[in-house]
C-alpha positions as CSV (number, residue, x, y, z in Angstrom):
1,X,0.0,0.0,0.0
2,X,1.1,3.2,-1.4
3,X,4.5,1.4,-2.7
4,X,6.2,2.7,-6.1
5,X,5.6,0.5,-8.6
6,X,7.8,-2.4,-8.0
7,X,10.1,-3.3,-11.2
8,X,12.9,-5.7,-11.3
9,X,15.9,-3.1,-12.2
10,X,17.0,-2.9,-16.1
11,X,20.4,-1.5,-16.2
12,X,20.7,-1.4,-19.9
13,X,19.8,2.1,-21.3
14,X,22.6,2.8,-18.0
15,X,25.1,1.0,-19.2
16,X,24.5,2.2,-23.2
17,X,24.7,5.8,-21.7
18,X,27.8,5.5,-20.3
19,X,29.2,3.9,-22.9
20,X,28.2,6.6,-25.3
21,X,29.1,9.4,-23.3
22,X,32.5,8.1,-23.7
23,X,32.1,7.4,-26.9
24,X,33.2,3.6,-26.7
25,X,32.0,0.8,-29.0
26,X,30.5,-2.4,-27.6
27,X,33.9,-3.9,-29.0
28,X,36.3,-1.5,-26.7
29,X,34.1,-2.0,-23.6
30,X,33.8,-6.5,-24.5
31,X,37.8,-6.2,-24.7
32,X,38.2,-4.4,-21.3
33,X,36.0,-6.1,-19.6
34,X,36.5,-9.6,-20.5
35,X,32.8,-10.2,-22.0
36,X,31.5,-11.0,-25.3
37,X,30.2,-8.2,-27.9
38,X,26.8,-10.1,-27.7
39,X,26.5,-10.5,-24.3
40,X,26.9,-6.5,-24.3
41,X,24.5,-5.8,-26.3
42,X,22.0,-7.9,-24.9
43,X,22.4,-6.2,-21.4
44,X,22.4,-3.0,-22.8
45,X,19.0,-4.0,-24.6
46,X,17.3,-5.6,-21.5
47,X,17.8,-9.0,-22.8
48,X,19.9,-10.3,-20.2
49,X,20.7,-9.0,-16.6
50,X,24.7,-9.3,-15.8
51,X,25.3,-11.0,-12.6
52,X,27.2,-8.7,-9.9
53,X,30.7,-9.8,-11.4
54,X,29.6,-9.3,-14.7
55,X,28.2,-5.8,-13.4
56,X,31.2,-4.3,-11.8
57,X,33.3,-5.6,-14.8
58,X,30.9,-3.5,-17.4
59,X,31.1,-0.9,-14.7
60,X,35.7,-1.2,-14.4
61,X,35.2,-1.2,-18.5
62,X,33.5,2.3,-18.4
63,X,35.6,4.1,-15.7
64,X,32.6,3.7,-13.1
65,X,30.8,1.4,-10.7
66,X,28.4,-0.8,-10.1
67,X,26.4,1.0,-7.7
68,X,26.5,4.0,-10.3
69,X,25.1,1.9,-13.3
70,X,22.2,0.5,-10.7
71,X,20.9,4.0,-9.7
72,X,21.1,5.6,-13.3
73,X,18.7,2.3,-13.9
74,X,15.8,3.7,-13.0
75,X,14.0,7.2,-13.2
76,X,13.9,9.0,-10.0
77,X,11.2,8.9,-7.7
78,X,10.2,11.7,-4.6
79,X,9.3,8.5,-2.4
80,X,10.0,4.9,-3.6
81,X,10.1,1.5,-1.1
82,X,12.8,-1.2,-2.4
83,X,11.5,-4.6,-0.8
84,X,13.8,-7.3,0.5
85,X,14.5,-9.8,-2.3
86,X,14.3,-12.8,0.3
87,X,16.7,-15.7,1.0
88,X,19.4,-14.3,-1.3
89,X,20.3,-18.1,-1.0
90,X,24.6,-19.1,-0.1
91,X,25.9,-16.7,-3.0
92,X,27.1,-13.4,-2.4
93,X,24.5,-10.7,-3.2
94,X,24.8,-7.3,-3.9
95,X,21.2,-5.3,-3.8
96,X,20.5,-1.7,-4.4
97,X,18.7,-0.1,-1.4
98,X,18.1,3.5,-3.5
99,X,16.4,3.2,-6.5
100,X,17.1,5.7,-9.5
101,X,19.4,8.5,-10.2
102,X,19.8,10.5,-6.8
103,X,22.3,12.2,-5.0
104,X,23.1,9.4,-2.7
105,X,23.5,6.2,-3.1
106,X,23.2,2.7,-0.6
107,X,23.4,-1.1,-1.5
108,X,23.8,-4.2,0.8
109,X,26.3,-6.3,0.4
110,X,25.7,-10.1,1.9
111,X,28.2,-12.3,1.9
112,X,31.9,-12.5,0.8
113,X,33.0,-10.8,-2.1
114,X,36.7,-10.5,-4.1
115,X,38.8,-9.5,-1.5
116,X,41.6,-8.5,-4.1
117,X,39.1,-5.7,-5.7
118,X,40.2,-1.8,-4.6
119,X,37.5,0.4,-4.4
120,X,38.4,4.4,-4.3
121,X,35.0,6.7,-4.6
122,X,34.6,10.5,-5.6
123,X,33.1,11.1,-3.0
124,X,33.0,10.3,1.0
125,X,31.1,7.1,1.8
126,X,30.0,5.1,5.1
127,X,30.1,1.5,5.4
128,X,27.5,0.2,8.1
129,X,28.2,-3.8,9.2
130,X,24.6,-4.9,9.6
131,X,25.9,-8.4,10.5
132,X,28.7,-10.4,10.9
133,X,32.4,-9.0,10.8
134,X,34.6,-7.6,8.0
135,X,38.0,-6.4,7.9
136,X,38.7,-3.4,5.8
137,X,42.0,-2.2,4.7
138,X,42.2,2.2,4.2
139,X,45.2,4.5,3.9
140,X,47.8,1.4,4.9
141,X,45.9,0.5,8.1
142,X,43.8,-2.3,9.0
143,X,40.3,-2.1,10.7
144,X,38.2,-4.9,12.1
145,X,34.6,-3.9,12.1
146,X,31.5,-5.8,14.1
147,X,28.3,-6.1,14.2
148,X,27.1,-2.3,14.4
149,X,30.4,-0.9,13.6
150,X,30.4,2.1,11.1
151,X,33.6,3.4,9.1
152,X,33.8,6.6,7.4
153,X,35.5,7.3,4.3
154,X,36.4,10.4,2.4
155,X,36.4,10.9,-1.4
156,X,39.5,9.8,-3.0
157,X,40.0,6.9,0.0
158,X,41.6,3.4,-1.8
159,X,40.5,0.3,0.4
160,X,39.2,-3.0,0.2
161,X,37.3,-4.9,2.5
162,X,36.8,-8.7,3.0
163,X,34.0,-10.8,5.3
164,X,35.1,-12.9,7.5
165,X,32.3,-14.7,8.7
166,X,29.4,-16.3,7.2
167,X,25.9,-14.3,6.4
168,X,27.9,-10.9,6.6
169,X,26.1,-8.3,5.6
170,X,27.7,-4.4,4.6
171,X,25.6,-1.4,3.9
172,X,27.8,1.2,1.9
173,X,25.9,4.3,1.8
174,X,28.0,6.8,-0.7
175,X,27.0,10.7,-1.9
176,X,26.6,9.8,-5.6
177,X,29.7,9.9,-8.0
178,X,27.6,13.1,-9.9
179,X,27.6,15.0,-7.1
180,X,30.5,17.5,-6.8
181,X,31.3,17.4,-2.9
182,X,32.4,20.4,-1.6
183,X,35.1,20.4,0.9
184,X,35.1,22.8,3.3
185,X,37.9,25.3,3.6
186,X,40.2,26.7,6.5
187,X,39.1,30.1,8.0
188,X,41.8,32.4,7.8
């Protein structure tokens, strides 16, 4: 009751803009991702979803992320609900808790994920460790973080981050990578 229309998320016309914008073929972005030319273009006409690997390669292909691809999915909304998709099952999942093209930006992260994979946002971010326990590496130090633990991260921070228990679940909640953060300067 009262929900925005509910609609599985179709990242293609996303991923097509991106492309264009930097003026790519489907060939360039197949090559530095490591998919196929038809594969491509089949995401990029709806015809297939790419699974979270497949994502955040097409997303490393056209000098972005995931999580910017999955909000430019969708038009924006004043008020929108995103539902829990259930038992995820024993894979990692990735979900997108912000629908559309906004100015901030969240998605849960359940499960493990490649450890080895550096992230480094525009702009400042917070992770939030809904469950479990993850160990995050920033700025050449190491953090263990626990159930209820928050980290905060400025624009321009490299880290990775790895879960080390079971059914871990990470919500990353980022100012969106369009959004020219405006650092505050020293009084004089």
């Amino acid at each position: 009751m009262g929900d925005h229309k509910e609609q599985p998320l179709r990242v293609g016309a996303a991923v097509r803009r991106r492309r264009r914008a930097l003026e790519l073929t489907l060939a360039v972005v197949a090559e530095r991702s490591g998919l196929s030319v038809p594969f491509l273009s089949q995401v990029e006409n709806d015809r297939a979803r790419p699974s979270t690997s497949s994502l955040e390669k097409v997303a490393d292909a056209l000098r972005t992320t995931a999580v910017e691809l999955l909000a430019a999915a969708d038009p924006a909304c004043s008020v929108d609900v995103v539902r829990a998709d259930g038992d995820p099952g024993p894979e990692p999942h990735v979900r997108s808790l912000v629908r559309g093209h906004h100015q901030m930006h969240a998605s849960e992260f359940t499960g493990d994920h490649d450890a080895r994979r550096e992230f480094q946002y525009r702009n400042d971010q917070l992770m939030y460790v809904a469950d479990g326990v993850v160990e995050i590496e920033a700025e050449g130090r190491a953090y263990r973080l626990g159930r209820g633990d928050t980290l905060y991260l400025t624009g321009g921070v490299r880290h990775r981050w790895r879960a080390t228990e079971p059914d871990t679940r990470v919500v990353v909640v980022a100012v969106a990578e369009h959004i020219e953060a405006v650092r505050d300067r020293p009084h004089r």
